[in-house]
C-alpha positions in Angstrom: 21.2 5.9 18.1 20.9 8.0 15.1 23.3 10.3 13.8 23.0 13.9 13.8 23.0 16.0 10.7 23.3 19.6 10.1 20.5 21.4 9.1 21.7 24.6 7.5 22.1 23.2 4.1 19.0 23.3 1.1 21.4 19.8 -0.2 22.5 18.4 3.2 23.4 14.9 4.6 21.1 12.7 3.8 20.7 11.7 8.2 18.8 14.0 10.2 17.1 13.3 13.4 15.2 14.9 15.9 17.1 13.4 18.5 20.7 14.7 19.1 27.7 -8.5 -10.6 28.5 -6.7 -14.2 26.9 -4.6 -16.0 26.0 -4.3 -19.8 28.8 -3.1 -21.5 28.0 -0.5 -24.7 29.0 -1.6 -28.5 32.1 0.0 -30.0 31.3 3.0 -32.0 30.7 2.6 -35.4 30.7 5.9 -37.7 29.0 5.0 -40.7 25.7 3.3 -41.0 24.9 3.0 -44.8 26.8 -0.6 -44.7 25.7 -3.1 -46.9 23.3 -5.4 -46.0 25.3 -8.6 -46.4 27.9 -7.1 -43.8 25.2 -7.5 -41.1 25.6 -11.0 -40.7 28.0 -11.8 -38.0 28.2 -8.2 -36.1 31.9 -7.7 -35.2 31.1 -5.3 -32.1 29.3 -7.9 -29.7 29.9 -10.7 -28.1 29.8 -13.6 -31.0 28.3 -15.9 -28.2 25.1 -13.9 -28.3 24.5 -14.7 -31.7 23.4 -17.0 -34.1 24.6 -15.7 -37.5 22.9 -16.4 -40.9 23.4 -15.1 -44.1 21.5 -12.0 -44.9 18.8 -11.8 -46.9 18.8 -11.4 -50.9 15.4 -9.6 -51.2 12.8 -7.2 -49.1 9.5 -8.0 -49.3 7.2 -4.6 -50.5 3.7 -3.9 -50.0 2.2 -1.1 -52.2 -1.3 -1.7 -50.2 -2.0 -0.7 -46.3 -2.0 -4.4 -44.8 -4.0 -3.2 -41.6 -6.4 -4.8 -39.3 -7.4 -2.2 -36.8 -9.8 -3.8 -34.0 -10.0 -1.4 -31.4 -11.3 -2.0 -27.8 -13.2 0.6 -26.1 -14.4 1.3 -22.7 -16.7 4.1 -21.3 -15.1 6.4 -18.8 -17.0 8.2 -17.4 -15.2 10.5 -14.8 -18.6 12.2 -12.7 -18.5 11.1 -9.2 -14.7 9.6 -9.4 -12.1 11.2 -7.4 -8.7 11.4 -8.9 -5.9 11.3 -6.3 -2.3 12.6 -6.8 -1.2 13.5 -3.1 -1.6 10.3 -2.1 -0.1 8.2 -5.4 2.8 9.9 -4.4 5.5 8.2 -6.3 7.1 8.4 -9.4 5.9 7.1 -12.5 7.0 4.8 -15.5 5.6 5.0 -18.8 5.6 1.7 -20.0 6.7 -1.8 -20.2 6.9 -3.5 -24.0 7.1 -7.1 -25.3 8.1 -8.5 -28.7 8.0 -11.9 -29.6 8.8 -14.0 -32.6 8.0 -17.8 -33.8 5.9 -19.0 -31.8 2.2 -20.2 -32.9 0.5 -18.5 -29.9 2.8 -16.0 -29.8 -0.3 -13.1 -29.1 -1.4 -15.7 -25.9 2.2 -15.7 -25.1 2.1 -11.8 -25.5 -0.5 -11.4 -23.2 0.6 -13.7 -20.4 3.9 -11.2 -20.6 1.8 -7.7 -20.4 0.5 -9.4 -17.2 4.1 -10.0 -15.7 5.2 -6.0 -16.6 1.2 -4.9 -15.6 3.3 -2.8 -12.3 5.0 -0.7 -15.1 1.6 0.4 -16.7 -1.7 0.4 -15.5 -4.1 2.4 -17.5 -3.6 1.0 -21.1 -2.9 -2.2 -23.1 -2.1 -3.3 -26.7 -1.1 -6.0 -28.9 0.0 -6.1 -32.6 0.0 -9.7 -34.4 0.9 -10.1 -37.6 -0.1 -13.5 -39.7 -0.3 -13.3 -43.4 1.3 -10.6 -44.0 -1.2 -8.3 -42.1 -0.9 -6.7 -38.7 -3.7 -7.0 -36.2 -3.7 -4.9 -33.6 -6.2 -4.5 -30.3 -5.9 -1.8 -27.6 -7.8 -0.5 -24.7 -8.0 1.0 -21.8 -7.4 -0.6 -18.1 -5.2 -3.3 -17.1 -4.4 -6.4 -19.5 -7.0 -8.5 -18.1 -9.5 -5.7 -18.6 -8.6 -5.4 -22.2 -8.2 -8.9 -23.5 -10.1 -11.8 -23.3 -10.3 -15.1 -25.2 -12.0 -14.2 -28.1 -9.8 -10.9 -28.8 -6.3 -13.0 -28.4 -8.8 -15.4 -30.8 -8.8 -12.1 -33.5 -4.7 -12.2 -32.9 -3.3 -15.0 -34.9 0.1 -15.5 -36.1 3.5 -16.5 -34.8 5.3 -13.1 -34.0 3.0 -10.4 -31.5 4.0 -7.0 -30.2 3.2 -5.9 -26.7 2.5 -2.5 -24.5 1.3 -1.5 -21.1 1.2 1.8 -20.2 1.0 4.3 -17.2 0.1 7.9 -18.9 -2.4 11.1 -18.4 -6.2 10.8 -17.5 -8.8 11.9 -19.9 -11.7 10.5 -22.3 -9.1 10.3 -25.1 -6.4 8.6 -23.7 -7.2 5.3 -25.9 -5.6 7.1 -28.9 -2.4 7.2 -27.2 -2.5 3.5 -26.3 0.4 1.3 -27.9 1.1 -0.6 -29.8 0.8 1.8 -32.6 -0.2 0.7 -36.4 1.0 2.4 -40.1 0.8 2.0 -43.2 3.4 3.9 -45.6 4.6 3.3 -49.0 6.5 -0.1 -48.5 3.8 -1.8 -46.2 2.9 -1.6 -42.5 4.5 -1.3 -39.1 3.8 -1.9 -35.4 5.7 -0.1 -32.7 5.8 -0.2 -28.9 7.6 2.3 -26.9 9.6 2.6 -23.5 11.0 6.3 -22.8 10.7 10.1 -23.5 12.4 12.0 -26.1 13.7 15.2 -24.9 14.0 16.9 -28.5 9.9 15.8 -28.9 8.8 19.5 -29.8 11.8 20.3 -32.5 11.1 17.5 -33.9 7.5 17.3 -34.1 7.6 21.0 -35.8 10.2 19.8 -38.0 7.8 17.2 -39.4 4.4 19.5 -39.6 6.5 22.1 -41.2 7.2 19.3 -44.0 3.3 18.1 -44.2 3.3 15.5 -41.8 -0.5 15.0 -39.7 0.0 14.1 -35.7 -3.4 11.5 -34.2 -1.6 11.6 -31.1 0.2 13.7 -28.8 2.8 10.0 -28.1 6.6 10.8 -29.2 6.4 7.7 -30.4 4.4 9.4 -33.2 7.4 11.0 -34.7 9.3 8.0 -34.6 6.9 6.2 -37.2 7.1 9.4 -39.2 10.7 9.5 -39.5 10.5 6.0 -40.7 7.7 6.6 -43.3 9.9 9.6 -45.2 13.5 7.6 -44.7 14.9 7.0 -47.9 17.5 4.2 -46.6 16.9 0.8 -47.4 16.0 -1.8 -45.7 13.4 -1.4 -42.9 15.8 -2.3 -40.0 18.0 1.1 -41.8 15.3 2.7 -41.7 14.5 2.2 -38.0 18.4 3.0 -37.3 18.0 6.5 -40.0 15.3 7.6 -37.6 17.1 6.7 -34.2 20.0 9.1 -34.8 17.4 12.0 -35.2 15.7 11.1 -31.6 17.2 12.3 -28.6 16.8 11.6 -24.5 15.4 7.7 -24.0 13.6 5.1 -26.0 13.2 0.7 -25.9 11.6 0.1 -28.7 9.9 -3.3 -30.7 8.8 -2.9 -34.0 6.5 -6.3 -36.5 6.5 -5.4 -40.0 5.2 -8.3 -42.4 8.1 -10.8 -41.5 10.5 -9.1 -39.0 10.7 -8.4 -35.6 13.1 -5.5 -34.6 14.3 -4.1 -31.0 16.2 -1.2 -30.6 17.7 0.5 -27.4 18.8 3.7 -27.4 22.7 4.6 -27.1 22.3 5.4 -23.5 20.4 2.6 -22.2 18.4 4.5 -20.4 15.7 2.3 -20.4 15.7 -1.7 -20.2 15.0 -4.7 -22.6 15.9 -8.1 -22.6 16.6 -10.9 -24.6 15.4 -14.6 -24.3 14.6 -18.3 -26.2 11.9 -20.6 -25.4 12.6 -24.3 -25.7 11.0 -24.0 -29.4 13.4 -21.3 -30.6 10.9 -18.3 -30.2 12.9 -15.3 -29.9 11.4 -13.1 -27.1 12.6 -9.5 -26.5 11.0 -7.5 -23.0 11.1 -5.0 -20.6 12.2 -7.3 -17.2 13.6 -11.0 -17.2 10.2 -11.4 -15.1 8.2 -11.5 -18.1 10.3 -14.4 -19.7 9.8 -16.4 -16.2 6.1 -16.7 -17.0 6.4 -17.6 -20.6 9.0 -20.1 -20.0 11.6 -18.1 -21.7 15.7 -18.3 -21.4 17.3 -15.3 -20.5 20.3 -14.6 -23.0 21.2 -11.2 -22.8 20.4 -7.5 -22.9 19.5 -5.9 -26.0 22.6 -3.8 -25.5 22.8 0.3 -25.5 23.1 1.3 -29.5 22.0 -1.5 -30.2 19.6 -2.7 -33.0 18.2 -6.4 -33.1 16.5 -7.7 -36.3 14.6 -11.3 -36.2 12.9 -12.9 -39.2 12.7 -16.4 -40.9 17.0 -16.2 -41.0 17.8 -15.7 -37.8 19.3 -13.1 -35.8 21.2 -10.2 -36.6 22.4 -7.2 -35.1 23.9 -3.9 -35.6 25.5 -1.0 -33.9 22.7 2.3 -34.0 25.3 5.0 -33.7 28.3 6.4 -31.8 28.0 6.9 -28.4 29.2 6.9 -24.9 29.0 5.5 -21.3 25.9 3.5 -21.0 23.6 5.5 -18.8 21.5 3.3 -17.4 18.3 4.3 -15.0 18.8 3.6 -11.3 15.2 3.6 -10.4 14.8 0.5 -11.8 16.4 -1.1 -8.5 15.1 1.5 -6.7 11.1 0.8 -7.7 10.1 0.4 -11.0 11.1 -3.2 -11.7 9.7 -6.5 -10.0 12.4 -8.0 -7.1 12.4 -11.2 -9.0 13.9 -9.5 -12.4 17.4 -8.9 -13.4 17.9 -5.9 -14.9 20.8 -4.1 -16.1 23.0 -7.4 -15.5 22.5 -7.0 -11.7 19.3 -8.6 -9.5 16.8 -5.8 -8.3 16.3 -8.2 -5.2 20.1 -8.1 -4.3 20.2 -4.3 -5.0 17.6 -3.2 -3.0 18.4 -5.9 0.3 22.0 -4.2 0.3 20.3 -0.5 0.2 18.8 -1.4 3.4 22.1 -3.1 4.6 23.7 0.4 4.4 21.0 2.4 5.9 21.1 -0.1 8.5 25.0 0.4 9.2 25.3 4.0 8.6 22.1 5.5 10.0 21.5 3.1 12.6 18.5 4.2 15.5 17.3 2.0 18.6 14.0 -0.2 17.2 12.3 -2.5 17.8 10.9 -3.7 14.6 11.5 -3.1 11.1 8.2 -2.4 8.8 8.5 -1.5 5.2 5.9 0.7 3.1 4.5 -2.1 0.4 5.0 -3.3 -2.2 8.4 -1.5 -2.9 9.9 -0.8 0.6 9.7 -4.5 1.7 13.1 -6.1 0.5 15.0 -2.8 1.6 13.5 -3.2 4.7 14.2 -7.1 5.1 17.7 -6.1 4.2 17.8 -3.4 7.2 15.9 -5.5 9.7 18.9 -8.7 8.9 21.8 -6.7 9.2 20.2 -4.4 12.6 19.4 -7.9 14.3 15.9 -6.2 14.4 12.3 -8.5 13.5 10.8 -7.4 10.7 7.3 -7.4 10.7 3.9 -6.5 8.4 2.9 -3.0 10.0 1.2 -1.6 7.1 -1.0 -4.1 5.0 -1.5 -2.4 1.4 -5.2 -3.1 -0.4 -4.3 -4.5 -4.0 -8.4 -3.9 -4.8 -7.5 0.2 -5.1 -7.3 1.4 -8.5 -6.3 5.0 -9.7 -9.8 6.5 -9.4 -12.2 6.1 -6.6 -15.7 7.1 -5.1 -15.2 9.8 -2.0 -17.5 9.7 1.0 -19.5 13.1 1.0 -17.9 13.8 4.4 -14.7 14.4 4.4 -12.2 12.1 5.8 -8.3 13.1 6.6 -5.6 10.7 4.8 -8.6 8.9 3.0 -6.8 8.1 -0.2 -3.6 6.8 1.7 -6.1 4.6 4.8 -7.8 3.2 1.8 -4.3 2.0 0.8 -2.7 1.1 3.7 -4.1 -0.3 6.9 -1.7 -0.3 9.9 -1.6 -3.3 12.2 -2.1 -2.2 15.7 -0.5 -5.0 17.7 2.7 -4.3 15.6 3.0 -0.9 16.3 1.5 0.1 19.6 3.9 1.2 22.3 7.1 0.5 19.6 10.2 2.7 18.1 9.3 2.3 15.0 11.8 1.6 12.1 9.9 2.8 8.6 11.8 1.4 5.0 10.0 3.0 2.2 11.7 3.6 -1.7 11.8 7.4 -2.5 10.3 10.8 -0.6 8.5 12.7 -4.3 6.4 15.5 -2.2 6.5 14.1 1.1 2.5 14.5 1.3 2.5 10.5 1.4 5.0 10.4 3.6 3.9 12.3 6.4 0.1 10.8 6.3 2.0 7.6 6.6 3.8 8.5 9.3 0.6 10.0 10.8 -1.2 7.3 10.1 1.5 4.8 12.4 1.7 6.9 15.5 -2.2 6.9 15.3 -2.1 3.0 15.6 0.1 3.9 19.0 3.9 3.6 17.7 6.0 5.3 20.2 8.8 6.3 17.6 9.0 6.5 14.0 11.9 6.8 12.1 11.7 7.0 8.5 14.6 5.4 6.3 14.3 6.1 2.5 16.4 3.7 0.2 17.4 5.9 -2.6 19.3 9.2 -2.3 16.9 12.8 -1.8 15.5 13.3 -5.4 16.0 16.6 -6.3 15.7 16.8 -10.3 12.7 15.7 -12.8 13.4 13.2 -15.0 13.5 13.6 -19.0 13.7 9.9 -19.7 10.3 8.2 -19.4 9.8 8.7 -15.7 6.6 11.1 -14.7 8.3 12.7 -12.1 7.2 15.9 -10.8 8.7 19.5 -11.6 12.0 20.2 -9.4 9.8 23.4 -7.8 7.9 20.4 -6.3 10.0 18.1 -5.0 10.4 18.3 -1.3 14.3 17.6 -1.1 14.8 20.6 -3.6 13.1 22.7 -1.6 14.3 21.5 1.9 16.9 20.2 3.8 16.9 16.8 5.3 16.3 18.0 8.9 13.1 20.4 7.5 11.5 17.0 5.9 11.4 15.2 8.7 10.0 17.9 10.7 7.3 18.2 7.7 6.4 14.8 7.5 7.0 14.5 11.7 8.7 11.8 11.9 11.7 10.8 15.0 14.3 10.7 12.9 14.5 10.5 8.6 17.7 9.0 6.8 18.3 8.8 3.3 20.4 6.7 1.1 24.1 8.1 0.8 25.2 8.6 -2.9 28.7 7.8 -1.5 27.5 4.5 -0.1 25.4 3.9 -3.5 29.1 4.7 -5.0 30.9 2.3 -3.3 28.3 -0.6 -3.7 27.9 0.0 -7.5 32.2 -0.5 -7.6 33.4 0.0 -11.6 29.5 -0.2 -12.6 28.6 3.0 -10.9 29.6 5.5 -14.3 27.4 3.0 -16.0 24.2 4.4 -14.5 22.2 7.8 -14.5 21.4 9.7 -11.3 19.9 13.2 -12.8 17.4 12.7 -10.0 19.7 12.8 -7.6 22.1 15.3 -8.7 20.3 17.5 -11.7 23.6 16.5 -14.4 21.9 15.0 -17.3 23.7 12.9 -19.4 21.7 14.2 -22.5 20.7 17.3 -22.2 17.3 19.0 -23.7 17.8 21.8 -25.5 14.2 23.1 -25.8 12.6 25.4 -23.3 10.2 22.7 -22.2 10.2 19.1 -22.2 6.7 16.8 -23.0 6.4 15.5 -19.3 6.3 12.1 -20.6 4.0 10.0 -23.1 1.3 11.8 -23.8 -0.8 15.4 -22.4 -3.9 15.7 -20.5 -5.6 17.6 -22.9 -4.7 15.8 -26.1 -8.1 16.1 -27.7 -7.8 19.6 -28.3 -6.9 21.3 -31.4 -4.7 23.7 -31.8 -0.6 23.7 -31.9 0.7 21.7 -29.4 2.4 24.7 -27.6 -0.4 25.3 -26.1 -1.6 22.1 -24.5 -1.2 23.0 -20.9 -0.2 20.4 -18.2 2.0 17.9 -20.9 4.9 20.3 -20.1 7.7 20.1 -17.4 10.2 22.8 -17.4 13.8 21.8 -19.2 16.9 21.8 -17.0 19.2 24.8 -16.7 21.7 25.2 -19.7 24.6 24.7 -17.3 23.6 21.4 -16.2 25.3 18.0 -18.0 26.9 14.9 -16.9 29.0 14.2 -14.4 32.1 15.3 -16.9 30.0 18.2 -17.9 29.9 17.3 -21.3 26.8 16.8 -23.3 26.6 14.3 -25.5 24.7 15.8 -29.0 23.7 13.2 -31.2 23.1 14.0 -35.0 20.4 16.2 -35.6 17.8 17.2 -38.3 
């Protein structure tokens, strides 16, 4: 039987019924970056096994011209008789996924086979940057990878180092200028940058560089990290990148070509992942997930580490530390949902996580079932987890449509939980006459949630209980994820006990942090739960936050103050991390 929670609390238990392996470890700090170049050579705060050391090189290579290529892909979008659904996309939202890869002869083919193993992290826009003789090539578009590239645009990509993006991001007709890679020329050349994150001191910074003559394309934070580059005065480029870094605050993964290096950076947190691996030819491949170097026949190695900056050219590889900082805090969500079971990220397998988050559930908000569905795609190895350790089958009750895209064509009549049926199909002869056992990822609104549950006792369940592997989110995210405002979330807003009678299911059960605690062991101070708890480890210090990547109305001119919907309200000033110390990096 279920336990029994209280339901007096706005935070309460995370049970309520209506029935009575190691993580990555962060570099030493290092207080001065203006080192010598030559010094770079064998990095003395990592591991020496991750590392193949050369000598440095003698001279940097400077372009007085703007070496670009621009080939641009564009595709009509026309929005009359589309209907946009949010209710029913009811989960939270990553901005990217990003791919760099060096020596290799097709290394844009390469690049593109990648962007199709991270397509779940972005949906709505695609890039590549190539670089052969000394000039950057770069193709973008809008729609998934397959939409944008074909054989005869990887054809206009040649060279043997490529940059790679897909992107989730706002709706509108000019969307495509926010679509990464981006491509610039300043005074020593060109450079190509994707982007994984969301800088939480965006707007300071931004204003900062207007105030000093600098013109914004884009409404992309990513923007101001290529201007901060272009008026650095450090030298060489890979200084430059690390100059600009200690100005940016809140999360960032980040690839950079130039004429003959490829360069990854993470920022000093970790908020966000990227990876390190070799093919069998000595191609150096950097990514979001260890998925993508499965399909390209790539070794994992290592993570690019927090602080961390990677620089790979015709030498070798070197790295450096990017600036002082503390306790890796690393995202949680990517073992709760955002990263493919089949990737290792953080040091630890997302398929391992999430079949022990079902495990709890299973032992510490146990019900009487008799079978175990899952909500697809993310909810089914939490389930599988639940279902083995309750001695309970697990079984396909919902069967999710992968042929439904972001935007779709409404019938004139009006038809209840359209967006979600059109999803998810429920399989009657699962269902009917059954206590139902319901493993889904996360409750954002709980609008999904309930036309779910609605949706299962129309196909004749007797019971449904809903168990949610991830704590009750109660906090927006400042770090790349599009997560609502708190004001929206349903578990900031409602107890346990009032969610389950909103969404009407049996009995509702959430993740305990405890429990995530105690499965975590010494890696748990490694990660960031803001989400969860509202501390965040770097806190914003402007009024209002870009909500992530980009703004819906980023056509219009004007100062970017007034864009409207781009915004999510910043945190309370007496929230911080779990010490309650905020960490302030160095600042314009």
């Amino acid at each position: 039987m279920a336990a029994t929670a209280s339901t007096t609390n706005a935070k309460p238990s995370s049970i309520s019924s209506s029935r009575t392996n190691s993580s990555v470890k962060p570099c030493p700090r290092i207080t001065h970056l203006s080192i010598p170049p030559k010094t770079l050579s064998k990095p003395s705060c990592f591991p020496q096994k991750h590392f193949v050391s050369h000598a440095h090189r003698n001279s940097f290579a400077i372009h007085s011209k703007n070496p670009i290529s621009d080939l641009v892909l564009t595709k009509n979008n026309d929005p009359d008789g589309f209907f946009s659904f949010s209710d029913d996309d009811d989960k939270p939202r990553e901005e990217c996924g990003v791919v760099g890869i060096y020596g290799d002869p097709e290394a844009s083919r390469l690049c593109y086979l990648a962007l199709h193993a991270l397509q779940h992290r972005g949906q709505e826009g695609a890039g590549i940057v190539s670089v052969s003789d000394n000039v950057l090539h770069s193709i973008t578009g809008v729609g998934l990878v397959s939409d944008v590239f074909s054989q005869s645009k990887l054809g206009q990509l040649p060279g043997d180092m490529a940059i790679g993006h897909v992107r989730y991001s706002t709706a509108g007709a000019s969307m495509l200028k926010n679509v990464q890679p981006f491509v610039a020329g300043y005074r020593f050349g060109s450079v190509g940058v994707a982007h994984n994150g969301n800088l939480v001191n965006y707007k300071t910074l931004r204003a900062m560089l207007e105030d000093n003559g600098s013109i914004f394309n884009t409404s992309s934070d990513t923007e101001v990290v290529l201007h901060l580059i272009a008026i650095s005065k450090v030298r060489p480029f890979f200084l430059r990148i690390v100059d600009a870094c200690e100005k940016l605050e809140g999360a960032y993964s980040m690839v950079f070509a130039t004429e003959d290096k490829l360069v990854a950076v993470r920022d000093p947190y970790g908020f966000r992942p990227l990876v390190m691996g070799r093919r069998s030819n000595g191609a150096v491949v950097f990514a979001s997930e260890t998925c993508a170097l499965d399909l390209i026949e790539a070794t994992y190695e290592r993570e690019v580490f927090p602080g961390e900056v990677v620089v790979v050219d015709k030498d070798g590889v070197r790295s450096l530390c990017l600036m002082p900082h503390p306790e890796p805090k690393q995202c949680i969500f990517e073992h709760i949902y955002f990263s493919l079971p089949n990737s290792i990220v953080f040091g630890r397998s997302v398929y391992e996580s999430r079949h022990a988050f079902g495990e709890i559930l299973a032992t510490e908000a146990p019900v009487d079932c008799d079978v175990v569905i899952a909500v697809p795609d993310s909810g089914v190895v939490a389930a599988l987890g639940y279902a083995a350790k309750a001695g309970v089958a697990f079984q396909q009750g919902l069967i999710r449509s992968h042929y439904v895209g972001r935007t779709f064509i409404e019938p004139s009549q009006k038809i209840r939980d359209f967006g979600v049926k059109l999803k998810l199909s429920p399989v009657r002869g699962v269902l009917e006459g059954k206590r139902v056992v319901v493993v889904d990822d996360s409750i954002v609104r709980g609008t999904t949630s309930s036309k779910i549950v609605r949706l299962i006792k129309e196909a004749g369940a007797k019971e449904v209980h809903m168990r949610i592997a991830s704590p009750p989110m109660i906090a927006s995210c400042y770090y790349g994820v599009d997560t609502p405002s708190s004001e929206e979330l349903i578990s900031n807003r409602m107890s346990v006990e009032e969610i389950r009678e909103y969404i009407g299911s049996d009995s509702l059960a959430f993740l305990p942090m405890d429990s995530l605690k105690k499965l975590l062991g010494e890696d748990y101070p490694s990660f960031c739960y803001a989400c969860f708890t509202g501390k965040y480890p770097v806190l914003p210090k402007e009024d209002k936050v870009k909500r992530v990547g980009d703004f819906v109305d980023d056509g219009l001119n004007g100062s970017v103050e007034f864009i409207d919907g781009g915004w999510v309200q910043g945190p309370p000033r007496q929230q911080s991390d779990s010490e309650g110390e905020v960490q302030k990096l160095s600042f314009l």
